[in-house]
C-alpha positions in Angstrom: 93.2 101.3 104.2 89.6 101.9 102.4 90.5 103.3 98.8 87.4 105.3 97.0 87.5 105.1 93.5 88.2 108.7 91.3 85.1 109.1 89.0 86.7 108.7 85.1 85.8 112.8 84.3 87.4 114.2 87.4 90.6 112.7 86.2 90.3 113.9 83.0 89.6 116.9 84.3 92.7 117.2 86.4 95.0 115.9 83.9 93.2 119.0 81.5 94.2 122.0 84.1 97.7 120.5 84.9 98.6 120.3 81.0 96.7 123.9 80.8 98.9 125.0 83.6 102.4 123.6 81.9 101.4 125.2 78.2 100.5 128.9 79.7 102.4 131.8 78.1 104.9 133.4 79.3 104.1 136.3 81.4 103.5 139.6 80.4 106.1 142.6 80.2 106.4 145.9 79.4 108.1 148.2 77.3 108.2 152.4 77.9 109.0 154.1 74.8 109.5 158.0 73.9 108.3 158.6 70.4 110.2 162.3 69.8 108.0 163.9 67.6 109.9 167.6 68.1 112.5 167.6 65.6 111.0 165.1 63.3 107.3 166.6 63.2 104.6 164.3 61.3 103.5 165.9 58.0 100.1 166.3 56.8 98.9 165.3 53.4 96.3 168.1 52.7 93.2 165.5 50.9 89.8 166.3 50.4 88.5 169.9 51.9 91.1 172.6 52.2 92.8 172.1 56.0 91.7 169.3 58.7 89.3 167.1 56.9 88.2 163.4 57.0 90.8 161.4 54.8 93.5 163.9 55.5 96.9 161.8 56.2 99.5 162.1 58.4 103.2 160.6 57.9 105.9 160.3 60.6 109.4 159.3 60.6 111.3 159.9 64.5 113.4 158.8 66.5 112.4 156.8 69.5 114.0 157.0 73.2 113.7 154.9 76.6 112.6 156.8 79.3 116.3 158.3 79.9 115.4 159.8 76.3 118.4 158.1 74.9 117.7 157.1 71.1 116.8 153.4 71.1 115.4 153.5 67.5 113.0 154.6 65.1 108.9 155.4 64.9 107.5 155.5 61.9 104.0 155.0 60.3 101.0 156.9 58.6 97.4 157.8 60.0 94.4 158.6 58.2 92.0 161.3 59.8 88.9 159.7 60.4 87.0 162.4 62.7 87.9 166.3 62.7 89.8 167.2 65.9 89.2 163.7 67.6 90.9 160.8 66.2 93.0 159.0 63.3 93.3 155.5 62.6 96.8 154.5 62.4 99.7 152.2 61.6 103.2 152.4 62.6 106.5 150.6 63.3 108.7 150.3 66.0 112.5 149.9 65.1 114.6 148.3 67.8 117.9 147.1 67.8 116.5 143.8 68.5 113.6 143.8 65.8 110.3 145.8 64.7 106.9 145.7 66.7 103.8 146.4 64.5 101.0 148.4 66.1 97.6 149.4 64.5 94.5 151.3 65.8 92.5 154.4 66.6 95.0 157.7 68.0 92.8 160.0 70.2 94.2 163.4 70.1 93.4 163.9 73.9 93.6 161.3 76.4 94.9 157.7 76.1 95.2 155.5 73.1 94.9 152.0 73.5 96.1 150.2 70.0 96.9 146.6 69.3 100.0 144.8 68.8 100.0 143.5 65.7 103.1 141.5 65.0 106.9 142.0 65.3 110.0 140.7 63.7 113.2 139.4 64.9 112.9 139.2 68.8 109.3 140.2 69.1 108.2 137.6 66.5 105.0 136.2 67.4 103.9 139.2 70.0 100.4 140.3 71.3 99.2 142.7 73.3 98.5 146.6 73.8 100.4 149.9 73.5 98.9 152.8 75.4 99.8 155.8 73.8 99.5 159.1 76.0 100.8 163.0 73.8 102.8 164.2 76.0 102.0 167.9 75.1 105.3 168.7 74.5 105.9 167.4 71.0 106.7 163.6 72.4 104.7 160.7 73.1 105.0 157.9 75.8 104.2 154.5 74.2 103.8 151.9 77.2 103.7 148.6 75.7 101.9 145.6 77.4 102.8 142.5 75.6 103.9 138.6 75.5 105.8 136.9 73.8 105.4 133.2 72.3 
């Protein structure tokens, strides 16, 4: 049997993908959330100019249901209007039984949102990814997060 020698780099190379392959996250999952902004509605600090105006800020506290709309928890946060009848840049929480989930970023009136995950406590400790948030236009909001987990 002839045996051909393996050049030194291609086995480094190999043993790089296979320890690459062994340390890759966890795969992705997803949450669907109902923030219920009808009963709880968001209040608006009136700054600046009288009525919508850039550095106006909004404050919401609401509960938050799965998509059976049974209360899972709590949404809660603050946005700061950064352009007149387009967008606010906001923080908020997510309160699960389980832990929180930190989100920041810019909230389109219309359309999709796309915001980042910016940390979590308890179970989602360590967690990245994206919430999509979509109004509803019905006084509710459907939070679809996108995220992993260390």
């Amino acid at each position: 049997m002839k045996r051909f020698p393996v050049p030194a780099n291609q086995l480094l190379l190999a043993a790089i993908l296979l320890s690459a392959a062994a340390c890759s996250p966890k795969t992705s999952q997803t949450l669907v959330t109902i923030a219920d902004a009808r009963v709880h509605k968001a209040k608006i600090i009136d700054n600046g100019e009288p009525g919508d105006s850039v550095g106006d800020i909004l404050v919401f506290d609401q509960p938050l249901l799965n998509e059976d709309l049974t209360d899972i928890g709590n949404n809660s946060g603050t946005c700061i209007r950064t352009r007149v009848g387009h967008s606010f840049q906001c923080q908020w929480t997510l309160t699960l039984e389980n832990g929180r989930i930190q989100v920041a970023g810019r909230e389109f009136e219309q359309g999709i949102s796309v915001l980042g995950i910016v940390g979590g406590t308890g179970q989602y400790r360590g967690i990245s990814g994206e919430m999509a948030s979509v109004n509803n236009g019905d006084g509710t909001f459907t939070q679809t997060l996108r995220y992993r987990l260390p």
